[in-house]
N, C-alpha and C positions, 0 to 999 in steps of 0.2 A: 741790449747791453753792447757797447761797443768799447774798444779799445783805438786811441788814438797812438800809432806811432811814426814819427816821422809825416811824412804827409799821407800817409797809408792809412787808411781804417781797416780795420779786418774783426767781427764778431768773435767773443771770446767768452767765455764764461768765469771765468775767476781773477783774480787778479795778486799773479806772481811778478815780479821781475826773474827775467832770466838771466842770472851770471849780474856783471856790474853794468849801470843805465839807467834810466828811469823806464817805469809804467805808466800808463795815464787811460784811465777809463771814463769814458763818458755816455754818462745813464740815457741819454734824454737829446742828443744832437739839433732838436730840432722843436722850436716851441711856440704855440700859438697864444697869444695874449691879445688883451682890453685895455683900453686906455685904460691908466691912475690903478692898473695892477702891480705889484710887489712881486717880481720874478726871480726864482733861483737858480743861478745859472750853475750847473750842479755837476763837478768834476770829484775825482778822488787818483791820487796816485802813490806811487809805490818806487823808491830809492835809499840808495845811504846815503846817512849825510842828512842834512839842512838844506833844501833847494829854494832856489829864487821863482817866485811866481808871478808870472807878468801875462797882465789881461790887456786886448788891443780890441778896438771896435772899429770894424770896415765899412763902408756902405759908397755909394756915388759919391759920395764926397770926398774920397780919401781915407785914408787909417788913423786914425786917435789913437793913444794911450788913455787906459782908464787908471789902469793900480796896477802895483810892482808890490813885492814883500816876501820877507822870508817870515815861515809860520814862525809865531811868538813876538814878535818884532811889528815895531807902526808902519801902517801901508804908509806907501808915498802913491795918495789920490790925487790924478790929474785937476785942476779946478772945473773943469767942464763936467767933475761925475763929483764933487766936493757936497756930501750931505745926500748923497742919493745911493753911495756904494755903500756894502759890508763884506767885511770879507771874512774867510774862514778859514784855521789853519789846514784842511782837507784842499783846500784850491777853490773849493766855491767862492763864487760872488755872490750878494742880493743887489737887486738893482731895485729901485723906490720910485713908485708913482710913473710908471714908465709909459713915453708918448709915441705918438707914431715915430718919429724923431729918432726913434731909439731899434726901428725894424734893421736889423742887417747882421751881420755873420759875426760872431765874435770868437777871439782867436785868442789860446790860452795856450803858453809857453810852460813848461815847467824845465828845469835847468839846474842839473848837481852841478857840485864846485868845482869838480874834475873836470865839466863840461859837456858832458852828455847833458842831451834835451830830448825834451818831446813837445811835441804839441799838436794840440787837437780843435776843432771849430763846431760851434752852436750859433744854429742858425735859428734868428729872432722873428716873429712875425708881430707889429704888433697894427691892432685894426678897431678902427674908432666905432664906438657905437653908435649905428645908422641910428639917428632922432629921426635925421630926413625920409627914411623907409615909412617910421611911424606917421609922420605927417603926410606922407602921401596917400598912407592907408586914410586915414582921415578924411582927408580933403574928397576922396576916392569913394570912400562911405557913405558922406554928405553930398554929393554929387547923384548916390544911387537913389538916398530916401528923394532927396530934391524931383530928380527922374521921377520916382515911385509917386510921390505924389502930383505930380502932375498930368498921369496916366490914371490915377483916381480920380481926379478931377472931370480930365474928359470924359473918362464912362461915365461920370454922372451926369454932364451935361449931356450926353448922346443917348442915358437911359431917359432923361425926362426930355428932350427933344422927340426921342420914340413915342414916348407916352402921348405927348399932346398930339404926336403926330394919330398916333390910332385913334384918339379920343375923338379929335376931328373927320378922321374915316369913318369910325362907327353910328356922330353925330349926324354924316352926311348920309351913309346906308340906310336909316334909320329915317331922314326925311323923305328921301328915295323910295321906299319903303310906303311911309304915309301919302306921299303925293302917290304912287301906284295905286293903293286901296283907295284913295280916293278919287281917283277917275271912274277905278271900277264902279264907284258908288254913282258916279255921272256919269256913268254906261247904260248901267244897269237903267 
């Protein structure tokens, strides 16, 4: 559970405002996602008044605006997140079918009329599902039965090379054998 205030984060357990200001607590600062998941970027905060809520998405590229709104009232979505955002009057976003495109720190404002703000940052991960991993297991797999069978192969060939080879030792011992007894027989 964190609480965002000013560029400060500090662990808190409840969520009061102190005196006049806003609160802002963020559950979840930090989130790991799959491509074409549905993520909720998941804020709640605490003021008087009707506050303005303005989401920003930063990465290498530069800072976007995604959506601005006051709760009860129509967001004004950027067209670059136009059918992919929701918004909530707690400060959440949902973001839809979300891509790598979409990994980087997002930074949410909240802002009474008086002018006190806060804001706090959820940082995005999002990471493509290796197909490539499984294909190499694959290729990797068929590569060992391939191996495997070709080491069956030559013991067999080197079990009946064995074979013929004794066949022909024992054939030959065995003549050896006959031509001995038979000299003794022309000894004798």
């Amino acid at each position: 559970m964190w609480w965002a205030q000013g560029s400060a984060v500090a662990p808190r357990l409840a969520l009061h405002p102190t005196g006049q200001g806003v609160s802002l607590y963020i559950p979840q600062p930090a989130i790991n996602a799959t491509v074409e998941e549905d993520i909720l970027l998941s804020v709640d905060y605490s003021c008087h008044g009707i506050p303005t809520i303005e989401w920003k998405y930063t990465s290498s590229w530069g800072v976007q605006k995604i959506v601005e709104w006051k709760p009860g009232t129509q967001a004004n979505i950027s067209q670059s997140h136009k059918d992919r955002v929701c918004t909530f009057d707690n400060g959440s976003i949902q973001l839809f079918s979300v891509g790598v495109r979409d990994s980087g720190s997002y930074i949410v404002t909240v802002t009474e009329r008086l002018g006190s703000s806060r804001f706090g940052t959820i940082v995005l991960h999002v990471s493509e599902i290796l197909y490539e991993d499984l294909h190499f297991v694959a290729v990797f797999l068929a590569f060992l039965v391939a191996v495997a069978a070709l080491l069956i192969s030559l013991m067999w060939v080197c079990n009946k090379c064995a074979y013929k080879f004794q066949r022909k030792r024992r054939h030959k011992l065995k003549e050896s054998t006959t031509e001995e007894i038979e000299l003794q027989d022309v000894e004798c």
